[in-house]
Biopython code that builds the backbone (N, CA, C, O; Angstrom):
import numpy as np
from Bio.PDB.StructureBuilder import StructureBuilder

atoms = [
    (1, "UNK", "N", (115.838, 117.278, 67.188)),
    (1, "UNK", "CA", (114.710, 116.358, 67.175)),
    (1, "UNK", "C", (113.684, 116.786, 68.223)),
    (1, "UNK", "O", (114.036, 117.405, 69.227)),
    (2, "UNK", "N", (112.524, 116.483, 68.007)),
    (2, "UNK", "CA", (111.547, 117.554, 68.888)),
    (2, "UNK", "C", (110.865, 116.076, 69.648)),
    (2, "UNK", "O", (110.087, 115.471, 68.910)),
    (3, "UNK", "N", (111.032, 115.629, 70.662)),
    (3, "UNK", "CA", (110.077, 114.848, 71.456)),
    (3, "UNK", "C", (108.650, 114.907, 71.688)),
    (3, "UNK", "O", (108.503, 116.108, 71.917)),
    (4, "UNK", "N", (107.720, 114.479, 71.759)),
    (4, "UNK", "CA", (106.556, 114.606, 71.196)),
    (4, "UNK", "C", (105.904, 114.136, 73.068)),
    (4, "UNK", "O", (105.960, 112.989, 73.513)),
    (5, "UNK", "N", (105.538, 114.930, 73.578)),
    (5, "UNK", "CA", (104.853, 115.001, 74.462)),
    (5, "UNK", "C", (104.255, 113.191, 75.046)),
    (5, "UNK", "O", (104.068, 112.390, 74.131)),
    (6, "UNK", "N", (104.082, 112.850, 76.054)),
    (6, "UNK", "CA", (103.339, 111.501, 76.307)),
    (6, "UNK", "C", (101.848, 112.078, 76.634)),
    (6, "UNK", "O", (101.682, 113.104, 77.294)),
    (7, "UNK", "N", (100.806, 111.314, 76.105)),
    (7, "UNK", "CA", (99.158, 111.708, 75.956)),
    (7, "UNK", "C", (98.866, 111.221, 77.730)),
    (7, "UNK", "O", (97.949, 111.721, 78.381)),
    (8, "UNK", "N", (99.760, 110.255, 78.257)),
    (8, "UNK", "CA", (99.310, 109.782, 79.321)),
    (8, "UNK", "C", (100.608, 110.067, 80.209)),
    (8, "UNK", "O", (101.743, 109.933, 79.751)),
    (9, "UNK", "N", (100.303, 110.533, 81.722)),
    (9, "UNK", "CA", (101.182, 110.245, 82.439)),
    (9, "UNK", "C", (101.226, 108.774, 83.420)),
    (9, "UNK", "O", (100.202, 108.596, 84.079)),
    (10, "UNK", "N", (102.292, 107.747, 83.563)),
    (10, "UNK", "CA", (101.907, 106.919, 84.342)),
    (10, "UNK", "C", (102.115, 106.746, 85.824)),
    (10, "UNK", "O", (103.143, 107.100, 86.401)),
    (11, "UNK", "N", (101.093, 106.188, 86.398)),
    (11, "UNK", "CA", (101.133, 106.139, 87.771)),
    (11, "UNK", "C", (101.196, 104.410, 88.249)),
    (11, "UNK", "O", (100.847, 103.449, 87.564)),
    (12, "UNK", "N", (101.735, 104.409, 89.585)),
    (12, "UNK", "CA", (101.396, 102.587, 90.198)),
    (12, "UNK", "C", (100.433, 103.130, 90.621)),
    (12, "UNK", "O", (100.249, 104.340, 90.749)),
    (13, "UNK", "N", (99.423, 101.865, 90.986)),
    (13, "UNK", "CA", (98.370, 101.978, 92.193)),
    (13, "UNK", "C", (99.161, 102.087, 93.477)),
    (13, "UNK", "O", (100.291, 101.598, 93.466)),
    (14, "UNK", "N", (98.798, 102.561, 94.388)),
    (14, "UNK", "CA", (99.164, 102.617, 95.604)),
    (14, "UNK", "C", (98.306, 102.096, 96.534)),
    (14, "UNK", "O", (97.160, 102.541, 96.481)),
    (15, "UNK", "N", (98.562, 101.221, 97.426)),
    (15, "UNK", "CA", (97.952, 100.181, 98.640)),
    (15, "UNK", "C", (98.036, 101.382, 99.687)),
    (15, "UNK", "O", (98.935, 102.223, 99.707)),
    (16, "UNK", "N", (96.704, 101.303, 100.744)),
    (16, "UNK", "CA", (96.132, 101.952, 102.148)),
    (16, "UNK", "C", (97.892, 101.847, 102.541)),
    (16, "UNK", "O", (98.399, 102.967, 102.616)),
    (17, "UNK", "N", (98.795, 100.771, 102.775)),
    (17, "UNK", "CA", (100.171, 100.760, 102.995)),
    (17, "UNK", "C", (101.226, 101.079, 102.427)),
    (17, "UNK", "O", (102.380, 100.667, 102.552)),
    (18, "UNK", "N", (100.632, 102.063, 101.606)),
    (18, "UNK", "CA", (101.683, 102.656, 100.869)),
    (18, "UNK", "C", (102.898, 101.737, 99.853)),
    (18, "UNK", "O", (104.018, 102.174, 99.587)),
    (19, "UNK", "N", (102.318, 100.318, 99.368)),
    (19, "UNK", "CA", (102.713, 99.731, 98.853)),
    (19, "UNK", "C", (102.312, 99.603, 97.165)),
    (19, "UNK", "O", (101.129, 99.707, 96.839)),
    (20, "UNK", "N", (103.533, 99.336, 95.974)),
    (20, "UNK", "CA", (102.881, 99.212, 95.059)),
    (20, "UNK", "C", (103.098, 98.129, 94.081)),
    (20, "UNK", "O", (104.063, 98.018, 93.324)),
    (21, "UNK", "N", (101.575, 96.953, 94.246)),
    (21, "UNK", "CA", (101.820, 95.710, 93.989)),
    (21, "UNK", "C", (102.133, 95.808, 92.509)),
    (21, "UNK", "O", (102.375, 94.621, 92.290)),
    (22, "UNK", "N", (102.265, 96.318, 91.543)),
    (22, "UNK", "CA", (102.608, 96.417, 89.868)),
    (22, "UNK", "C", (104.270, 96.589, 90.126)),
    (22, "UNK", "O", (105.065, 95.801, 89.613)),
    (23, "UNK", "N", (104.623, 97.512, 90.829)),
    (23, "UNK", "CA", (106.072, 97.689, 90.589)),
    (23, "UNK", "C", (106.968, 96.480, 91.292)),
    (23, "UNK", "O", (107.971, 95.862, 90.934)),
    (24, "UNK", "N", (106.235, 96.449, 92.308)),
    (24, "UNK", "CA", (106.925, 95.253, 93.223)),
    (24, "UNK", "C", (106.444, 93.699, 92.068)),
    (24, "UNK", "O", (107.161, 92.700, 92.017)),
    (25, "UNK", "N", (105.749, 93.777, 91.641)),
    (25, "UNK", "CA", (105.586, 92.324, 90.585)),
    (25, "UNK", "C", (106.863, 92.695, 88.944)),
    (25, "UNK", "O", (107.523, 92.184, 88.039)),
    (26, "UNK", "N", (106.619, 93.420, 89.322)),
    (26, "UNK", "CA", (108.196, 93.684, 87.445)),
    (26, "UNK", "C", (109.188, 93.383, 88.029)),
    (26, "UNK", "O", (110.007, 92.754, 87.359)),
    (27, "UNK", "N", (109.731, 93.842, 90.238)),
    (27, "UNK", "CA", (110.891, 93.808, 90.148)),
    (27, "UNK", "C", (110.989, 92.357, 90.491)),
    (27, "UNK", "O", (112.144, 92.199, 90.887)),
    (28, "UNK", "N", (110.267, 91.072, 90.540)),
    (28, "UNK", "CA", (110.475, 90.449, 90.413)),
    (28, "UNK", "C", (110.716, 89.872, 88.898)),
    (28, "UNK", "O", (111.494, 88.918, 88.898)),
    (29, "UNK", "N", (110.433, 90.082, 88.163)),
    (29, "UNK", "CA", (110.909, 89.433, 86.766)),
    (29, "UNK", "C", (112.249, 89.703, 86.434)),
    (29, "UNK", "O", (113.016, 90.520, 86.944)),
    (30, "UNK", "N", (112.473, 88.730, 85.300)),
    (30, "UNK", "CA", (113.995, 89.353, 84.647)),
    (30, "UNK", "C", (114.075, 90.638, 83.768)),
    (30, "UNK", "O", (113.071, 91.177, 83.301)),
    (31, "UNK", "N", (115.323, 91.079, 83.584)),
    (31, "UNK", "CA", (115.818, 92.741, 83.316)),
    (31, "UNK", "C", (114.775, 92.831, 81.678)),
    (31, "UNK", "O", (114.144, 93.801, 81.257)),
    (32, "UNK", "N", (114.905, 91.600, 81.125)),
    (32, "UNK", "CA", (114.556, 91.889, 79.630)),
    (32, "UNK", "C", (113.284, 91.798, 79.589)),
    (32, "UNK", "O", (112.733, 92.531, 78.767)),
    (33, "UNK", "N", (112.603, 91.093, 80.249)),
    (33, "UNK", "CA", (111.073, 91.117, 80.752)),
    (33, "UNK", "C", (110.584, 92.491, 81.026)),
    (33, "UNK", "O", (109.782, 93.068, 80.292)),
    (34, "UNK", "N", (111.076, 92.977, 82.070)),
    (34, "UNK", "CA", (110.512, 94.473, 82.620)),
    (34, "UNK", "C", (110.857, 95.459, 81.522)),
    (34, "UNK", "O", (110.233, 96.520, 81.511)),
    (35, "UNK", "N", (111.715, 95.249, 80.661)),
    (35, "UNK", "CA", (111.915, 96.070, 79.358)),
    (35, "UNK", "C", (111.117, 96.027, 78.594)),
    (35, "UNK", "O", (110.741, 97.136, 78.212)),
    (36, "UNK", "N", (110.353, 94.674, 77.888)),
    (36, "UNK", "CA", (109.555, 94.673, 76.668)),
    (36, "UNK", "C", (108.092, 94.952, 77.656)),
    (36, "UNK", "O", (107.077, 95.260, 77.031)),
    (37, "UNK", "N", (108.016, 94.855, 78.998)),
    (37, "UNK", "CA", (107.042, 95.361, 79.472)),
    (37, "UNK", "C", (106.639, 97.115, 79.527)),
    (37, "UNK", "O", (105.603, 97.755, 79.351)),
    (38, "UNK", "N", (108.152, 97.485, 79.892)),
    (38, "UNK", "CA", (107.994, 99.030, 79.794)),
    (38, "UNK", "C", (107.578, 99.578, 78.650)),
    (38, "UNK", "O", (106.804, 100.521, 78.490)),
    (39, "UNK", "N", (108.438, 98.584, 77.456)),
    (39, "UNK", "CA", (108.170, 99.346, 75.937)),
    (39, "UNK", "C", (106.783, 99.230, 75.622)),
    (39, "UNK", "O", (106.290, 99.946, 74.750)),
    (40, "UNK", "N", (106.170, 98.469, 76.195)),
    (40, "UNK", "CA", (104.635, 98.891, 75.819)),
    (40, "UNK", "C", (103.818, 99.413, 76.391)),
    (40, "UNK", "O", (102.649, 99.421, 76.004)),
    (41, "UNK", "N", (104.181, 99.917, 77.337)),
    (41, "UNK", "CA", (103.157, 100.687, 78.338)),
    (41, "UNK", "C", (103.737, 102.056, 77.812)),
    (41, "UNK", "O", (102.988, 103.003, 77.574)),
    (42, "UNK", "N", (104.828, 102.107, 77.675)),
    (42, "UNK", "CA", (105.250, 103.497, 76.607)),
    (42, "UNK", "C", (104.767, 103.782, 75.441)),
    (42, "UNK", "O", (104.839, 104.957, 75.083)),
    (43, "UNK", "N", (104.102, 102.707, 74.474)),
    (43, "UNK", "CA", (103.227, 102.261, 73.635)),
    (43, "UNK", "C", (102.093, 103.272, 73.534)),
    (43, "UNK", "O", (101.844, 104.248, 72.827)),
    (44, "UNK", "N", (101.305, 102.398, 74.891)),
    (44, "UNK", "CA", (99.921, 103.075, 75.053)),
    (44, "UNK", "C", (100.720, 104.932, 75.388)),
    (44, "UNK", "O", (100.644, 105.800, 74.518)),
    (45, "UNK", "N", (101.223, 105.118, 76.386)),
    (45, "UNK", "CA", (101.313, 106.254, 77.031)),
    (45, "UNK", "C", (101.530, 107.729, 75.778)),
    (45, "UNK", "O", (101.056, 108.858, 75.909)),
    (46, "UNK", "N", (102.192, 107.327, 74.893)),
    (46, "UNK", "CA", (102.390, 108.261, 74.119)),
    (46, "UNK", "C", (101.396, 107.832, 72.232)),
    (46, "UNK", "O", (101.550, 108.594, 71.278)),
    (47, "UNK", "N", (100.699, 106.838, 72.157)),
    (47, "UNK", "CA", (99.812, 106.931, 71.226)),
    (47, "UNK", "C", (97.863, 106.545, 71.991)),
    (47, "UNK", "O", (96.925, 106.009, 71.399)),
    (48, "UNK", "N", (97.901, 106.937, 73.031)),
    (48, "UNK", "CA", (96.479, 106.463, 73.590)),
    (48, "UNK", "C", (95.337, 107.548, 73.221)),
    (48, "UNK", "O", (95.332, 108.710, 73.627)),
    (49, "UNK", "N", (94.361, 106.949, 72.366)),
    (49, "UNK", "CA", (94.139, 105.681, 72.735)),
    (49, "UNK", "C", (94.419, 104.684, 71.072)),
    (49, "UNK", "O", (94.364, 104.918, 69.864)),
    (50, "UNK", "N", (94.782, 103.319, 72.134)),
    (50, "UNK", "CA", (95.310, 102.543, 71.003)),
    (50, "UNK", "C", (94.372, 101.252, 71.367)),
    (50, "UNK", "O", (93.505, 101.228, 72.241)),
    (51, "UNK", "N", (94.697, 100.331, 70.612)),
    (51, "UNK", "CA", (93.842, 99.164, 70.689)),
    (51, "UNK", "C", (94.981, 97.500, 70.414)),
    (51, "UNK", "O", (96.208, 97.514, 70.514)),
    (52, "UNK", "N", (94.319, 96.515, 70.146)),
    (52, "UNK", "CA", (94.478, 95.551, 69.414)),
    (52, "UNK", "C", (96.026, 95.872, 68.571)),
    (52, "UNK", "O", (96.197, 96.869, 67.868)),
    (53, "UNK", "N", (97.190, 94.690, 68.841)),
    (53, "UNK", "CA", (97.592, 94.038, 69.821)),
    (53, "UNK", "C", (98.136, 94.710, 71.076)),
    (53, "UNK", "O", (98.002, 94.069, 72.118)),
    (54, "UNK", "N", (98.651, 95.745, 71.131)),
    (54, "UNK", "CA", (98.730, 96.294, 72.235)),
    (54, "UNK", "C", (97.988, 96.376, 73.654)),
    (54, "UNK", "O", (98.434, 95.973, 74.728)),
    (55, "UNK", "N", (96.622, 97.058, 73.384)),
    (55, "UNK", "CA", (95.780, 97.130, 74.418)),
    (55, "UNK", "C", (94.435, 96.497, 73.968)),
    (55, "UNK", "O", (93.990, 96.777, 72.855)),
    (56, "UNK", "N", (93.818, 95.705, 74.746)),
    (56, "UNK", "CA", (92.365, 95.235, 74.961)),
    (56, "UNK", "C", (91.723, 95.500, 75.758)),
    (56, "UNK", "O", (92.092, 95.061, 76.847)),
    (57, "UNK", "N", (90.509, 96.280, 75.758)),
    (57, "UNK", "CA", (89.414, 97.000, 76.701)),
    (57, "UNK", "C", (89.100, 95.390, 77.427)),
    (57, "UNK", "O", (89.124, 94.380, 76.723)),
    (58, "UNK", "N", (88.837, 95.345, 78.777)),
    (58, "UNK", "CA", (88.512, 94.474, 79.264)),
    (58, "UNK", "C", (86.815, 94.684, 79.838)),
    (58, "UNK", "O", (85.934, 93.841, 79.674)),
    (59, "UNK", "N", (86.686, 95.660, 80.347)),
    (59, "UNK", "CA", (85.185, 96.352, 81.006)),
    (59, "UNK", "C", (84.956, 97.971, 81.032)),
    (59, "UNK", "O", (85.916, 98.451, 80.429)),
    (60, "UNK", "N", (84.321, 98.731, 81.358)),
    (60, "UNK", "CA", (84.298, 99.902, 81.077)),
    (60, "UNK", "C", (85.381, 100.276, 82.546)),
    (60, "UNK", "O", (85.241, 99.937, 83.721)),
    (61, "UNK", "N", (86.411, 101.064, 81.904)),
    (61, "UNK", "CA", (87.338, 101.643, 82.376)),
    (61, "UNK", "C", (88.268, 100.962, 82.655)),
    (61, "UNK", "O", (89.112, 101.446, 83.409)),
    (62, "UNK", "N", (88.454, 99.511, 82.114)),
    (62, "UNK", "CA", (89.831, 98.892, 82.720)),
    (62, "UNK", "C", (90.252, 98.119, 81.218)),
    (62, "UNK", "O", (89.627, 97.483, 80.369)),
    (63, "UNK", "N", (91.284, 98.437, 81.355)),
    (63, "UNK", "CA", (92.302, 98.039, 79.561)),
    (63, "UNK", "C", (93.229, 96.759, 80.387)),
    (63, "UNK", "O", (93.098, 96.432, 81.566)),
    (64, "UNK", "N", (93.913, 96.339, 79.660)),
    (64, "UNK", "CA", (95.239, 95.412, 79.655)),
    (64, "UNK", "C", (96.063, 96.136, 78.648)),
    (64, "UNK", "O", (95.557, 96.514, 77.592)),
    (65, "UNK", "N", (97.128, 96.311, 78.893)),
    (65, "UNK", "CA", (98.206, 95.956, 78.318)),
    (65, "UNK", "C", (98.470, 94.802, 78.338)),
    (65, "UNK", "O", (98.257, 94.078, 79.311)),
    (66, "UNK", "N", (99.229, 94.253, 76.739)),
    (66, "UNK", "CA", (99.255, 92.995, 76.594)),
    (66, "UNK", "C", (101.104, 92.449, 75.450)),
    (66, "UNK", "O", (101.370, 92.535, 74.252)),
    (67, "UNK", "N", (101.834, 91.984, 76.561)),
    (67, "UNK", "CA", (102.747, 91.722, 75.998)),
    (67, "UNK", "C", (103.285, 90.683, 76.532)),
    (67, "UNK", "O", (103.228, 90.161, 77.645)),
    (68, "UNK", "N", (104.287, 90.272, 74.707)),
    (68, "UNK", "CA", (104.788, 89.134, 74.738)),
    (68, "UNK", "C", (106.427, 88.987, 75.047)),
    (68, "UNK", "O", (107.339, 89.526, 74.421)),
    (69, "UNK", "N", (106.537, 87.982, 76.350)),
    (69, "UNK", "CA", (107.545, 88.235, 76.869)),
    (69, "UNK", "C", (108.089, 87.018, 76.192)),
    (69, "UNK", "O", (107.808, 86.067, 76.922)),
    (70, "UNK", "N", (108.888, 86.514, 74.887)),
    (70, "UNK", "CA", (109.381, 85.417, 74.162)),
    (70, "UNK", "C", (109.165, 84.172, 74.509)),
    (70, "UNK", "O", (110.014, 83.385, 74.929)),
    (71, "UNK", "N", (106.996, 83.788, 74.186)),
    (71, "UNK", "CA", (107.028, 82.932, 74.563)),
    (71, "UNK", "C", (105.779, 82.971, 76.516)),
    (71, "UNK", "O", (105.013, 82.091, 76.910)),
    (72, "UNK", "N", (105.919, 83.530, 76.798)),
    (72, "UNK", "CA", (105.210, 84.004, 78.647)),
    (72, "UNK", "C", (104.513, 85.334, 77.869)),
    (72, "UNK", "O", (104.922, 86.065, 76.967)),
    (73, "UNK", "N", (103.440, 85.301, 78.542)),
    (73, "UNK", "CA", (102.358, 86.217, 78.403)),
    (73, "UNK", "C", (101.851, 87.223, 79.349)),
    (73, "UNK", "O", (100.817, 87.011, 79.982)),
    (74, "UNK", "N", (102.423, 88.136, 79.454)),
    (74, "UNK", "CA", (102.303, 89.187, 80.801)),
    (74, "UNK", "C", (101.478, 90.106, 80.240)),
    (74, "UNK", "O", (101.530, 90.634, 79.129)),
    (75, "UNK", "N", (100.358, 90.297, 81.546)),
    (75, "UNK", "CA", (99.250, 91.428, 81.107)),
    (75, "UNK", "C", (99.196, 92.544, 82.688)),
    (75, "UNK", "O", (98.877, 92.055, 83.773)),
    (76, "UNK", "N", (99.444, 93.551, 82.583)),
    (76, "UNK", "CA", (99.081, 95.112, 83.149)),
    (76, "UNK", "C", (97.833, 95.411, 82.779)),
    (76, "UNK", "O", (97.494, 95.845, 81.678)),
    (77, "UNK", "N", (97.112, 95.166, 83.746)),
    (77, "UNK", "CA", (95.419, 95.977, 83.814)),
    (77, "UNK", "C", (95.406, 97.170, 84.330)),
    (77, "UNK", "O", (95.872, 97.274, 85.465)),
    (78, "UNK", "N", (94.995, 98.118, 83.805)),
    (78, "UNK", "CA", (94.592, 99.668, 83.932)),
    (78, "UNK", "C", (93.783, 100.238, 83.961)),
    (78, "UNK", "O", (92.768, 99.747, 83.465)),
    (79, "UNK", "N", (93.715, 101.353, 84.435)),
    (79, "UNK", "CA", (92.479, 102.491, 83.699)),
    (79, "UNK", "C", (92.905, 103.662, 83.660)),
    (79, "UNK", "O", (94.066, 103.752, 84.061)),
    (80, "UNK", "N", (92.415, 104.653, 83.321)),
    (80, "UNK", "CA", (92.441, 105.316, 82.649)),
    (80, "UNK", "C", (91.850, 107.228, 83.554)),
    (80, "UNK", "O", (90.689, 107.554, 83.306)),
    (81, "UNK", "N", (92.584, 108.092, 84.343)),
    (81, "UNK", "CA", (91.644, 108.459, 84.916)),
    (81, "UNK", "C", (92.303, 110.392, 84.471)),
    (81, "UNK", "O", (93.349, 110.896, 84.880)),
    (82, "UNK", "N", (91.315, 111.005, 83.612)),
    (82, "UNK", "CA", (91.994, 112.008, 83.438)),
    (82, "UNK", "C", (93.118, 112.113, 82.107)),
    (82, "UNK", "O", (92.670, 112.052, 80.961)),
    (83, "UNK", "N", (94.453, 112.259, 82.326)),
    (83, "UNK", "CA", (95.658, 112.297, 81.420)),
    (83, "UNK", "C", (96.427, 111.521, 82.079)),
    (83, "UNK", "O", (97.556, 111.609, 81.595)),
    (84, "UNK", "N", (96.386, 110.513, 83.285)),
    (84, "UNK", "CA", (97.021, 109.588, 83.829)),
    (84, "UNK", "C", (96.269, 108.278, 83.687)),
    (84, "UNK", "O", (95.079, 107.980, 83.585)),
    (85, "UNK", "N", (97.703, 107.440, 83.725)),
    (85, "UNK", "CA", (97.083, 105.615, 83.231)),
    (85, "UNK", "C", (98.064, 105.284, 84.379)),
    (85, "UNK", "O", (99.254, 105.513, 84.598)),
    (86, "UNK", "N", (96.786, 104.474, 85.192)),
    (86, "UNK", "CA", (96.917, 104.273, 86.813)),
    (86, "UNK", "C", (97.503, 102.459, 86.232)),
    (86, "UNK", "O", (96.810, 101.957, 85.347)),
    (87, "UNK", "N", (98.365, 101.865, 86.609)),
    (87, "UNK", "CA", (98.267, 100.628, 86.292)),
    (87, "UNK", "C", (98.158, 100.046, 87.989)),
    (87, "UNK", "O", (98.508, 100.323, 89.136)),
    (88, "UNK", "N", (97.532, 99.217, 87.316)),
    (88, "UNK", "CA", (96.473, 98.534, 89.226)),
    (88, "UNK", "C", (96.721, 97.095, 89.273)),
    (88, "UNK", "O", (96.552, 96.730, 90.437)),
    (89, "UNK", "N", (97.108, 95.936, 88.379)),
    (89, "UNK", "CA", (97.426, 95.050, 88.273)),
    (89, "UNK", "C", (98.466, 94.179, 87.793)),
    (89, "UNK", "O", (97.703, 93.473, 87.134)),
    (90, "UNK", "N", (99.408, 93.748, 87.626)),
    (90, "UNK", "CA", (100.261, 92.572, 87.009)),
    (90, "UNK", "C", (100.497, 90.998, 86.708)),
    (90, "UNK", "O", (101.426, 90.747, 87.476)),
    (91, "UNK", "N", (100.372, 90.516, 86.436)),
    (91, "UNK", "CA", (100.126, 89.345, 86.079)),
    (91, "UNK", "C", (100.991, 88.165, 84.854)),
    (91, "UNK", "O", (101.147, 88.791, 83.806)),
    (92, "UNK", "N", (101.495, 86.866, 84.744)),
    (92, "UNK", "CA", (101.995, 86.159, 84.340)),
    (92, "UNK", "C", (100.409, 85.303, 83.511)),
    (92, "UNK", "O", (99.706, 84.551, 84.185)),
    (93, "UNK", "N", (100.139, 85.564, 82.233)),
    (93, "UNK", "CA", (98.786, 84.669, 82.094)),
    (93, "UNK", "C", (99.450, 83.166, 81.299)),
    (93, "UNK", "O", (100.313, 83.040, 80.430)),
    (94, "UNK", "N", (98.538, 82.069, 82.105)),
    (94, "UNK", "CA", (98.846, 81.156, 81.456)),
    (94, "UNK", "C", (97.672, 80.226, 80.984)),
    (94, "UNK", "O", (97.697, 79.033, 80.681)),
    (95, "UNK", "N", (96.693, 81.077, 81.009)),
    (95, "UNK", "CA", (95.755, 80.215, 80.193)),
    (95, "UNK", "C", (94.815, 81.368, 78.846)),
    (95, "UNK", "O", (95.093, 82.567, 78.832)),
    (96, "UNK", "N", (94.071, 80.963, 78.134)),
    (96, "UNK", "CA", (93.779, 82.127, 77.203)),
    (96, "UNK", "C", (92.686, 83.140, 77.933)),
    (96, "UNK", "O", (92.695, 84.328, 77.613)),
    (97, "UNK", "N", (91.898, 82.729, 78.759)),
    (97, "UNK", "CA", (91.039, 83.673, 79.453)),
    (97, "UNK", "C", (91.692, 84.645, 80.699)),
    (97, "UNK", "O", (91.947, 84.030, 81.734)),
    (98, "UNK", "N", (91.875, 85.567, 80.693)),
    (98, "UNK", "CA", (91.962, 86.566, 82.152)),
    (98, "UNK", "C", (91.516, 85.773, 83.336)),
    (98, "UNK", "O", (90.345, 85.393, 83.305)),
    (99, "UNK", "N", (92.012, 85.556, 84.046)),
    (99, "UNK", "CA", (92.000, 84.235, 85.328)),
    (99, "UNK", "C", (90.961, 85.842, 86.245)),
    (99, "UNK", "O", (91.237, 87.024, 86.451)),
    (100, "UNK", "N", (89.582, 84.812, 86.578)),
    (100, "UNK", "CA", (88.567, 85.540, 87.157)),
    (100, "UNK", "C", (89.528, 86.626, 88.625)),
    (100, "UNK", "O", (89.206, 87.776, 88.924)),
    (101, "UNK", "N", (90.613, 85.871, 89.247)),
    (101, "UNK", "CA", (91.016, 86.506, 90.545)),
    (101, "UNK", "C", (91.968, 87.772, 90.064)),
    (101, "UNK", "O", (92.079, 88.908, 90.525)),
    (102, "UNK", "N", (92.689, 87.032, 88.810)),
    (102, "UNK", "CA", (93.686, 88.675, 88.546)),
    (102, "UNK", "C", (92.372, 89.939, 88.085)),
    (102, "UNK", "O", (92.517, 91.111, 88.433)),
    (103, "UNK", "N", (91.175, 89.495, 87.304)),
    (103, "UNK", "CA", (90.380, 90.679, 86.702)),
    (103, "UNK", "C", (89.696, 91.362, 88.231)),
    (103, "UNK", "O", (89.369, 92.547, 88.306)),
    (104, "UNK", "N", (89.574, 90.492, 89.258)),
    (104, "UNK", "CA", (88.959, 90.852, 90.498)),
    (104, "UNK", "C", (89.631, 91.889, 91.504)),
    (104, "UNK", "O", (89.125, 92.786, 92.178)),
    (105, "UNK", "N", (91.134, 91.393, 91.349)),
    (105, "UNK", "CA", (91.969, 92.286, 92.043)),
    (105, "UNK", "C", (92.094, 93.692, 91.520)),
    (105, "UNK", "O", (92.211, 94.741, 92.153)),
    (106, "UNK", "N", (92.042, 93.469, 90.170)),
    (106, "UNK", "CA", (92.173, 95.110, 89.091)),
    (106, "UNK", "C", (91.011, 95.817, 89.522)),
    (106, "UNK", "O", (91.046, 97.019, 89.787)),
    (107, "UNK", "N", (89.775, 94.977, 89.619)),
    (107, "UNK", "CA", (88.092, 95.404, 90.362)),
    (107, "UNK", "C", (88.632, 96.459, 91.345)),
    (107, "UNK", "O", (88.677, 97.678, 91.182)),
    (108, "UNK", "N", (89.065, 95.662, 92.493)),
    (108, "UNK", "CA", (89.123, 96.090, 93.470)),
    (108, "UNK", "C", (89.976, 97.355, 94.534)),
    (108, "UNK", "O", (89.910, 97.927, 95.622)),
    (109, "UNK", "N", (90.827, 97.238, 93.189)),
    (109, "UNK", "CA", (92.104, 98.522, 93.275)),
    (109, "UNK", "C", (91.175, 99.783, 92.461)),
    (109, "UNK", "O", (90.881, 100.849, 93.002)),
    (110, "UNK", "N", (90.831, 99.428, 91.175)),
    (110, "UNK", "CA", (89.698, 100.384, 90.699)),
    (110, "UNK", "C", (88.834, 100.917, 91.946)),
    (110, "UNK", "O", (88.959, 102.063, 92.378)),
    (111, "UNK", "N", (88.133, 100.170, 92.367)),
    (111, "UNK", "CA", (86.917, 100.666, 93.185)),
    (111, "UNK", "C", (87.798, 101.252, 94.440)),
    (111, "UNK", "O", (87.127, 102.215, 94.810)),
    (112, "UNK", "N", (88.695, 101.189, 95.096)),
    (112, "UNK", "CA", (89.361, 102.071, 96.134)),
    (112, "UNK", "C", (90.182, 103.178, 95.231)),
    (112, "UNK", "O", (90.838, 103.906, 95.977)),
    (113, "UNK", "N", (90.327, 103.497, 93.910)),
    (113, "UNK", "CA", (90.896, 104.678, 93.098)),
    (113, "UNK", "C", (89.756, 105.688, 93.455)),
    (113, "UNK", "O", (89.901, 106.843, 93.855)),
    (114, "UNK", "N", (88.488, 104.947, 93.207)),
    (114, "UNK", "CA", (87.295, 105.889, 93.088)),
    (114, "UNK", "C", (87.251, 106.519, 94.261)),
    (114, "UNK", "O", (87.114, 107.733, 94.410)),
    (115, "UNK", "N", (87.382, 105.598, 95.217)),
    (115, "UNK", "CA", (87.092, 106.072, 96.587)),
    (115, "UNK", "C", (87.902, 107.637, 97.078)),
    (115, "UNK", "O", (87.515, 108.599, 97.742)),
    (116, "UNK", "N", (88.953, 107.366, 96.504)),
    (116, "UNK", "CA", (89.730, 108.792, 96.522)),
    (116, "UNK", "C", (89.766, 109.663, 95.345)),
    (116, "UNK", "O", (89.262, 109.455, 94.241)),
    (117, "UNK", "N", (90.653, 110.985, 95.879)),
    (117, "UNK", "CA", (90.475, 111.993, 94.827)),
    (117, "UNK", "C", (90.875, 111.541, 93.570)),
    (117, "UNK", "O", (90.613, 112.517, 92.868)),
    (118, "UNK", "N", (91.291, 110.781, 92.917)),
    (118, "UNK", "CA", (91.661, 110.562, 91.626)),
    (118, "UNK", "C", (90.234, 110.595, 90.660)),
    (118, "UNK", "O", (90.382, 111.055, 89.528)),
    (119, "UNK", "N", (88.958, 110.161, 91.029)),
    (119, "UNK", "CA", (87.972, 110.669, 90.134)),
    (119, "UNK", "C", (87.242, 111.783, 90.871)),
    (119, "UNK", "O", (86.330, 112.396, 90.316)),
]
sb = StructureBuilder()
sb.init_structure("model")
sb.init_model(0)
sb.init_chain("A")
sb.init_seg("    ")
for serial, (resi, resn, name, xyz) in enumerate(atoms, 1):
    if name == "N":
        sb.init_residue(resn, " ", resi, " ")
    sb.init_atom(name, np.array(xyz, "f"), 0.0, 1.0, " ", f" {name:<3s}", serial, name[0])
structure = sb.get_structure()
């Protein structure tokens, strides 16, 4: 069987402290949670670019991943830089709009990506 290459490699964001708030937010969830989360970021990673239900463009350069955890609604905000998909955000949504502070924080991890060599 021949494995078919991933179009994207994935990365966490990484904090000035060498911290990374996406991974540290999954290992708080439960085992089956961080699973149907992985399976779709594996989704995007090996058919990108993809769209609708999977991924929704939110602004120029930042996507969601968007999955359903049976019932809880967990969204991974990203972008996109090169052949790597930086994921910069995590989140539990509980209302139908992107809560202005989670899209702000994804802002703001974006705009310190730029700041370094990654673009």
């Amino acid at each position: 069987m021949t494995r078919i290459p991933p179009i994207l490699t994935v990365a966490f964001f990484r904090t000035e402290a060498d911290n990374e708030p996406v991974r540290e937010w999954l290992t708080g969830l439960g085992r089956e949670q961080r699973r149907l989360i992985g399976i779709d970021i594996k989704t995007v990673q090996l058919g990108w670019p993809i769209g609708m239900p999977v991924v929704r463009k939110l602004e120029p350069k930042l996507w969601e991943v968007r999955s359903d955890l049976e019932g809880i609604i967990a969204r991974v905000i990203f972008t996109v830089v090169g052949s790597q998909m930086i994921l910069l955000h995590g989140f539990i949504k509980k209302s139908q709009k992107t809560p202005t502070v989670d899209l702000q924080t994804a802002r703001q991890r974006h705009a310190k990506l730029r700041g370094t060599a990654h673009e």
